[in-house]
N, C-alpha and C positions, 0 to 999 in steps of 0.2 A: 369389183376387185381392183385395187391396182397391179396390173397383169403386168407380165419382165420384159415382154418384148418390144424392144425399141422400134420395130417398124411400122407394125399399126397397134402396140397395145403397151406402149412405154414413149417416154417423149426422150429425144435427144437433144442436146444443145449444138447448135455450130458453132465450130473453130471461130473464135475471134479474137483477127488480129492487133494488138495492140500498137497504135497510135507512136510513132516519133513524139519524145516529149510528155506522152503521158508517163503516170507511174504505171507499172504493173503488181497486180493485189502480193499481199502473200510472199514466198518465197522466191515469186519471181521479181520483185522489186529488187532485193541484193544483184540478182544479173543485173537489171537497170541499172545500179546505181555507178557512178563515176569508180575509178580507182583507188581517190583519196578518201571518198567517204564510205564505202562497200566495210561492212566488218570482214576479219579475215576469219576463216572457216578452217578448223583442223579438217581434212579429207581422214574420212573414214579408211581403215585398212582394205584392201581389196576383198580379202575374204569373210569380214566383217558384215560388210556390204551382203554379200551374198548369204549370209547367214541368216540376217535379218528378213530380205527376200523370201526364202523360203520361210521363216518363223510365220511372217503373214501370210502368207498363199497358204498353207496349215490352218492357220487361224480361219481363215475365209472357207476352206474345203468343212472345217469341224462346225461351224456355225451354220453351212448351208445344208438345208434338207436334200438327200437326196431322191431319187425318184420313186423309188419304192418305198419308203413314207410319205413322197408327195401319194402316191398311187393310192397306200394305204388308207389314207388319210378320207381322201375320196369316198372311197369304199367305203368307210366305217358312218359317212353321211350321208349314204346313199342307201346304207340299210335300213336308216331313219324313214327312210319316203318311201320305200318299198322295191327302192332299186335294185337289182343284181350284175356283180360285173362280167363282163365280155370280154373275148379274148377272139379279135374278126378277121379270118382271113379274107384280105382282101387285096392279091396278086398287084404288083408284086410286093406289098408289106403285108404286115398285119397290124391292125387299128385298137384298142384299145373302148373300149363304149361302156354305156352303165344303162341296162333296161328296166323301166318299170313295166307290169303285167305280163299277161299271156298271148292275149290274141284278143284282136278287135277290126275291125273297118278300115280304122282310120291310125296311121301311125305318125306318132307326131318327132320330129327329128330334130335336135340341137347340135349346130356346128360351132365346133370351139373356135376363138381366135388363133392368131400366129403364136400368143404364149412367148417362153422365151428364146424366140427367133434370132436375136442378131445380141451380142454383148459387147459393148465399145467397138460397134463399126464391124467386128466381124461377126461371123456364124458360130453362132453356140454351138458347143458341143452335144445338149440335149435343149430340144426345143420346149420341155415339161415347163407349164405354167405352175408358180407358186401357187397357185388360187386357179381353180380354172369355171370362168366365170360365166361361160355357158349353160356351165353345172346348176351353177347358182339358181339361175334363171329357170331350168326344167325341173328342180326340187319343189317347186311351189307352182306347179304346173296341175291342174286338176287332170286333166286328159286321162283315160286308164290304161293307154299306150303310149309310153315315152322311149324314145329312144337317145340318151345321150352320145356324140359320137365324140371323140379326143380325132387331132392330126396327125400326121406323119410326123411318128418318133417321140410322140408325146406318150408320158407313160410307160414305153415298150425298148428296154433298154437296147433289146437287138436289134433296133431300127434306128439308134440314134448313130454320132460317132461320124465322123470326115465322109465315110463311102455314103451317107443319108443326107449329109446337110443338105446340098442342094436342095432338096423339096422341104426345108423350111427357111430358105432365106429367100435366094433371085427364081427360083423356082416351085412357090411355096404354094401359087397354083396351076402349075402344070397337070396336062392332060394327065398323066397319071396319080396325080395326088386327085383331080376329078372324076377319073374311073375309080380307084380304090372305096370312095365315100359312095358312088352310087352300088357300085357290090356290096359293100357293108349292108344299105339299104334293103338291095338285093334280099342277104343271106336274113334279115332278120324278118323280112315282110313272109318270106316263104316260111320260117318257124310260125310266123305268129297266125299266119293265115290274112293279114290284111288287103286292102284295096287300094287305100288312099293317102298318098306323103302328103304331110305339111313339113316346111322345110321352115325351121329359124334359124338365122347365122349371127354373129355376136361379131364385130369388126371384121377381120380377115375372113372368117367364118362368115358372114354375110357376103364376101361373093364366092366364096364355094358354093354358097347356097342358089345363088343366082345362075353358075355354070353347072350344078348338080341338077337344078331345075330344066336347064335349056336343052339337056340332052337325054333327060324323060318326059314319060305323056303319062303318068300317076300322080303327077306334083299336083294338090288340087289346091293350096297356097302357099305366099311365103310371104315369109317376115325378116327385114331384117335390122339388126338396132347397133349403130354406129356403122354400119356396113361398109366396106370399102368395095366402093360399085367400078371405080374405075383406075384402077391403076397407072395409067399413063399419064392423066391429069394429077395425081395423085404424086407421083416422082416430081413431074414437072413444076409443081408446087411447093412441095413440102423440101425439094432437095436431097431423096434418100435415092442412093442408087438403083437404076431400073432393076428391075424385075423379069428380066432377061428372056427366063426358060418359062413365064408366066403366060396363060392366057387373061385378056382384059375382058372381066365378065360386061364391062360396055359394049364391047364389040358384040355379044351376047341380047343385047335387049329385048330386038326383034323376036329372037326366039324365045322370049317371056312373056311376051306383052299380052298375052288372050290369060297370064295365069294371075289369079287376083294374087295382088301383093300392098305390105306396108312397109316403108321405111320410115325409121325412128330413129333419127338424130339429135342429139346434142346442141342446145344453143351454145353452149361453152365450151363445147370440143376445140380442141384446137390440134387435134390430130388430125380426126376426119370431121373435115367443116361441112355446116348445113350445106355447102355448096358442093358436096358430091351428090348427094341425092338428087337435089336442084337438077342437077344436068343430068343426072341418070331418067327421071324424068320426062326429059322431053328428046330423047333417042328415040323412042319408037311412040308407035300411036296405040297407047296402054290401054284394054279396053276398062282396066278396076286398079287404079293404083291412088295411092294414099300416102304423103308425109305428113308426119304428126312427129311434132318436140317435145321436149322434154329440155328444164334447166338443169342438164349433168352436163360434166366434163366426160372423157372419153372413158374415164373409169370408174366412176363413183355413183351413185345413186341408181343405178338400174335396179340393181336387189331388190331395194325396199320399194320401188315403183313398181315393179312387175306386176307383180297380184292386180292392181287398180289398169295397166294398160293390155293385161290378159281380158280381164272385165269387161273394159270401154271398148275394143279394137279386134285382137287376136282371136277370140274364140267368137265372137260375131264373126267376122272372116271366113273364119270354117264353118262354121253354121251355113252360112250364104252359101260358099262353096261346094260342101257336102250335099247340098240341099239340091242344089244345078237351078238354083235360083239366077235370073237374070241380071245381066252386070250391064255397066254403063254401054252406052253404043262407044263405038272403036272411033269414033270421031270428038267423044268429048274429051277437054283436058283432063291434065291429074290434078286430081283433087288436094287440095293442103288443108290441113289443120294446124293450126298455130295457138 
């Protein structure tokens, strides 16, 4: 998908400032230009002005889906695969999820990304991704228990709105956006009767999955593709503003590192660079961990890849892992695949 949210699943541009003596493009060239050469501009009437304003914010409100067709929408492809939707209580929200099956062993878990988190530098009002891309990825998921999970306010319109944003902007993984998804987990393993999480997370969703992990003893893998492992690095890089009310699933490693896991990253990302994994890596002494690339940007080509990197990687994974087959000793490096 290309997902809406500017902080890890949409790109932003920086402010740049324009240069003494350059031209500036567009409309701002007449500000540049001198007194005697500038065309003169009739100024619109004040209320003209305004009128217009509003005619497009209309225009923009009528052409964007809202979230219960985004929700809809969902649903009516998830009947396709065998999903059914969820409605999770999970204190103090409720979550939004899509399950496939009844009951089995082994529950396999899809954490959405941030979605549309932040819109020109602020917090969205509803965090619901156009496309939400996790989805994508757990519809062609053989496993016969899937759990897809959505974020805080994703989907659930009573969860969106000023009093929620915080837990999808500087707060998007806070201790309680990390408690909510391990009760969700919780409430469905106890329906289905299972045993064992595998946890996949999709960008922002890849370190919820890393802190959803560190704070159970069922997680039996994880995977995560584009992950955002470290947040702090992550600000400090990229230039978006911390992440405040966040826990840094880096800080975290330690209490991963006995769970087999894969990271899968982007060589063309240029959101989250191969260099988050890199470092995520070698925090602790991993005793089964794995990166393996793929040529996608932060958005594109996972879909049609999945099927072939379920094949080669992820369901081996579990296999080992369900199995309590032995993993590397706690002293060897992480392994890369390139």
């Amino acid at each position: 998908m290309k997902a809406d949210n500017p902080g890890t699943d949409a790109p932003r541009r920086p402010l740049t400032a324009i240069a003494p003596g350059t031209e500036a493009p567009g409309y701002l060239s007449l500000l540049a230009a001198s007194p005697q050469t500038a065309p003169r501009l009739r100024p619109l009437p004040t209320i003209a002005v305004w009128l217009l304003a509003l005619a497009m914010a209309l225009a923009a409100v009528a052409c964007a889906p809202n979230t219960r067709q985004l929700w809809e929408k969902e649903v009516r492809r998830g009947w396709t695969g065998g999903f059914r939707p969820l409605d999770i209580s999970a204190p103090p929200f409720r979550l939004a999820g899509l399950l496939k099956g009844e009951s089995g062993a082994d529950l396999i878990v899809y954490l959405e990304g941030d979605g549309r988190a932040v819109v020109r530098g602020r917090p969205a009002n509803d965090p619901t991704p156009s496309l939400a891309q996790s989805f994508d990825l757990a519809l062609v998921d053989p496993a016969p228990l899937v759990l897809y999970l959505a974020r805080v306010g994703q989907f659930m319109p009573a969860y969106a709105g000023p009093r929620y944003e915080l837990y999808w902007s500087s707060g998007r993984l806070a201790p309680e956006v990390v408690q909510a998804a391990s009760l969700a987990i919780d409430d469905v393993k106890a329906k289905t009767g299972a045993q064992r999480v595998h946890l996949v997370g999709f960008s922002g969703g890849g370190g919820l999955a890393v802190l959803v992990a560190a704070r159970r003893a069922d997680v039996a893998s994880l995977v995560t593709v584009a992950g955002l492992l470290d947040i702090d690095w992550w600000v400090q890089n990229s230039g978006w503003q911390p992440l405040a009310a966040s826990l840094n699933p880096a800080a975290y490693a330690q209490n991963v590192a006995n769970v087999p896991q894969i990271h899968i990253y982007g060589t063309s990302d240029r959101i989250i660079t191969p260099t988050m994994s890199l470092r995520f890596s070698r925090m602790a002494q991993f005793s089964d961990l794995t990166r393996f690339s793929r040529d996608h940007d932060h958005y594109s080509g996972w879909t049609k890849s999945w099927p072939a990197l379920l094949n080669e990687l992820v369901i081996p994974l579990r296999q080992r892992s369900a199995a309590g087959s032995p993993v590397a000793p706690a002293e060897s490096p992480a392994k890369e695949a390139i």
